[in-house]
C-alpha positions as CSV (number, residue, x, y, z in Angstrom):
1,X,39.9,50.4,169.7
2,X,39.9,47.7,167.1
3,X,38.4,48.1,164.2
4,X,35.9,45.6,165.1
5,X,34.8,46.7,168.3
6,X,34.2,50.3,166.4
7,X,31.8,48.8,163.9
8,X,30.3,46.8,167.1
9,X,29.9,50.2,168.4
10,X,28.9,51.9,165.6
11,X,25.9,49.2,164.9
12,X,24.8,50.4,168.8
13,X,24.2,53.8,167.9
14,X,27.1,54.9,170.0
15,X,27.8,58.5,168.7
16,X,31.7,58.6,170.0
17,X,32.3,55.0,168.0
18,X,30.6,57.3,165.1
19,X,33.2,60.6,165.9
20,X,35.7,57.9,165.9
21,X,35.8,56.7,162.3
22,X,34.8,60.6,161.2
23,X,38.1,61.7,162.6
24,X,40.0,58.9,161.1
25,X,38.7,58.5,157.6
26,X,37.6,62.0,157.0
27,X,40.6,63.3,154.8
28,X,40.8,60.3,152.9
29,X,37.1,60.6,152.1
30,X,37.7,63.9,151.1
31,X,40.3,63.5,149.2
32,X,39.1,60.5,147.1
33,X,35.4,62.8,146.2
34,X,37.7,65.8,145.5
35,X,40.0,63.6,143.1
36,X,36.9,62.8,141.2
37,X,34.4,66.0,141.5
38,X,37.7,68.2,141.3
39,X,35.5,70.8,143.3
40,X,36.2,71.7,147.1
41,X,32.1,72.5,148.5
42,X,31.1,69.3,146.5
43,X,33.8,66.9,147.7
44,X,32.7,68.5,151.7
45,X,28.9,68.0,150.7
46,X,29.8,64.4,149.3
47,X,31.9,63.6,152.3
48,X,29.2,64.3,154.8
49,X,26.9,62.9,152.7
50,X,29.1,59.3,152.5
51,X,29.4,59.9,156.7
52,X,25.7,60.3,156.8
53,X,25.3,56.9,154.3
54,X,27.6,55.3,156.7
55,X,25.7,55.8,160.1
56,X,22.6,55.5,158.1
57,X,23.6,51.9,156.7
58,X,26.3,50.4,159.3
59,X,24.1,47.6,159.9
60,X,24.1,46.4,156.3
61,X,28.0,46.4,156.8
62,X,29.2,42.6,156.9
63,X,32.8,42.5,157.9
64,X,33.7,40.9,154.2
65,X,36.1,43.6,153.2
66,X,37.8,46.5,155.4
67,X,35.7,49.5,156.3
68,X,38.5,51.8,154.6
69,X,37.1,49.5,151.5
70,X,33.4,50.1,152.0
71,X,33.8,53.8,152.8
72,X,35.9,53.8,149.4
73,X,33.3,52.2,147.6
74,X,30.5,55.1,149.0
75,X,32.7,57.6,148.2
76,X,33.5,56.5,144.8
77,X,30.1,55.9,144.1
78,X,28.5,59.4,145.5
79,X,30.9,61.2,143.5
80,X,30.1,59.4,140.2
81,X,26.3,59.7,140.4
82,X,27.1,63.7,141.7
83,X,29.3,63.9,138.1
84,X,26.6,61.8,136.5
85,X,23.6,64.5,137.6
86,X,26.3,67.5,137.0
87,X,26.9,66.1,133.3
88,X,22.5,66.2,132.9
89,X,22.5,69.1,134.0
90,X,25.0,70.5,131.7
91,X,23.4,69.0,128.8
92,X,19.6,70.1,129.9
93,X,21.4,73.7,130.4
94,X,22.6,73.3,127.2
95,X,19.5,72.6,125.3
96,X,17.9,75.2,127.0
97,X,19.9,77.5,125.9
98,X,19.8,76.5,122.5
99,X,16.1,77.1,122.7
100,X,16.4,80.7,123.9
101,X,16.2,80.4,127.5
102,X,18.7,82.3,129.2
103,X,21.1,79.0,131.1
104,X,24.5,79.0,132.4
105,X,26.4,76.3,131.5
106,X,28.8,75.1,134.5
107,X,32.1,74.2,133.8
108,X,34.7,72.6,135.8
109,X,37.7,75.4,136.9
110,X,40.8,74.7,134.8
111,X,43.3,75.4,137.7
112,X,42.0,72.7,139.8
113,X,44.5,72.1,142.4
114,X,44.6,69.1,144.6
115,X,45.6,69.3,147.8
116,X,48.4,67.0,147.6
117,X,50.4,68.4,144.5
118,X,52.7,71.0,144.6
119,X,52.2,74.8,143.6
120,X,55.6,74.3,141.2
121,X,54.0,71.1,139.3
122,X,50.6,72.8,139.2
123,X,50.9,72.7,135.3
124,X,51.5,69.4,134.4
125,X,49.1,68.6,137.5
126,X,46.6,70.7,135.6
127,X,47.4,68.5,132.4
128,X,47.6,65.3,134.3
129,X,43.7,66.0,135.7
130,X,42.6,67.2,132.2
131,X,43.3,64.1,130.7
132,X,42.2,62.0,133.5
133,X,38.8,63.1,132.7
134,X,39.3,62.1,129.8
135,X,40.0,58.5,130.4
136,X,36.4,56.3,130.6
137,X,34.8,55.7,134.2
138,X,36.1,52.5,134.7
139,X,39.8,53.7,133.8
140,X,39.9,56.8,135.6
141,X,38.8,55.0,139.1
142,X,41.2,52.8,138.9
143,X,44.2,55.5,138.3
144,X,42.3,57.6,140.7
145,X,42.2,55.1,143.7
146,X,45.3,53.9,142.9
147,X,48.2,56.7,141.8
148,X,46.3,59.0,144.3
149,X,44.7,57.1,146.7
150,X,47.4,54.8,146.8
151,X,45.7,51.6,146.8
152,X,46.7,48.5,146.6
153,X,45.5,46.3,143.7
154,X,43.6,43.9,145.6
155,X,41.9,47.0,147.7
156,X,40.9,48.4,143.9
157,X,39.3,44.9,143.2
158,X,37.3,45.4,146.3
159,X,36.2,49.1,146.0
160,X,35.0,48.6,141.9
161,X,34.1,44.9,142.9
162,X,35.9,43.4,140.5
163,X,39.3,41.0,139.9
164,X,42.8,41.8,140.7
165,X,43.3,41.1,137.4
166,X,40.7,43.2,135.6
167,X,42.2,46.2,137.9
168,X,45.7,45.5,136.4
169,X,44.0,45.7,132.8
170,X,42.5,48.9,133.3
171,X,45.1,50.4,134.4
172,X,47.4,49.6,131.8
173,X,45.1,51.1,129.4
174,X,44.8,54.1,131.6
175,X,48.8,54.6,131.5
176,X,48.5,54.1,127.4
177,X,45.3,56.3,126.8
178,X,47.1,58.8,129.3
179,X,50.6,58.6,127.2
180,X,47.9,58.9,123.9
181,X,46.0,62.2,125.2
182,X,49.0,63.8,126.8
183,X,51.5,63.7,123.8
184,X,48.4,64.5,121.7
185,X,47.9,67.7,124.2
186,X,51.5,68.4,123.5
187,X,52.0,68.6,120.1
């Protein structure tokens, strides 16, 4: 079925059209929320919550970009706003605490593991995610969609809705501030 016709479908309410594009862009939902929440239950909550968005707002879809694209783009914007509340929340437990109330701050695991990377580079995957964090929003999506994901340029441009160009510029920065926190980690 083309890709078309499954958005056609999709618009009709038809539940296997729906199935359809669950089974086919599930793992790479998943994968792009767990890339950036770098937590396994909140990158399955966000993906159902991104397949949810999706048969919620398939009529608002207009056939501009690819649906890979515009799944990206929920994906990559459920799993900001979920770091966004998770970083309020750490600084309202925070405060709390510093007020006498009893508050457990969460903290992301350091052994995060992503599916794809071996158990025998687990270390300098370890490092490598550590100081992806590290690089500003804009940055760190662009290195995330595209050195994980695998993204082309022009498919960046149209998940952060932006210019090919702009994409190349952040990630150039993103290799540098990379190269500048990891031989700063080092030393």
């Amino acid at each position: 079925m083309s890709e078309q016709i499954l958005i056609e479908e999709l618009k009709r309410g038809s539940n296997e059209a729906f199935k359809t594009i669950v089974d086919t862009y599930q793992d790479m939902i998943y994968n792009t929320c767990l890339s950036i929440v770098k937590n396994e239950e909140d990158a399955e909550d966000l993906a159902q919550e991104v397949f949810v968005q999706v048969y919620q707002s398939i009529h608002t879809f207009k056939g501009e970009s690819k649906l890979s694209t515009w799944l990206y783009r929920i994906a990559t914007t459920k799993s900001l706003d979920h770091e966004r509340k998770k970083k309020r929340k750490k600084r309202f437990g925070f405060i709390k605490s510093i007020f006498g109330e009893d508050a457990q701050v969460e903290v992301n695991p350091p052994d995060f593991n992503h599916p794809g990377i071996l158990l025998d580079k687990k270390e300098k995957a370890t490092a490598l995610f550590k100081a992806v964090d590290k690089l500003p929003e804009n940055q760190r999506i662009a290195f995330i969609l595209s050195k994980i994901e695998g993204l082309s340029y022009q498919e960046i441009s149209e998940v952060m809705e932006t210019t090919v160009s702009a994409v190349e510029s952040l990630l150039h920065r993103a290799k540098n501030n990379l190269r500048k926190i990891l031989e700063n980690s080092n030393q």
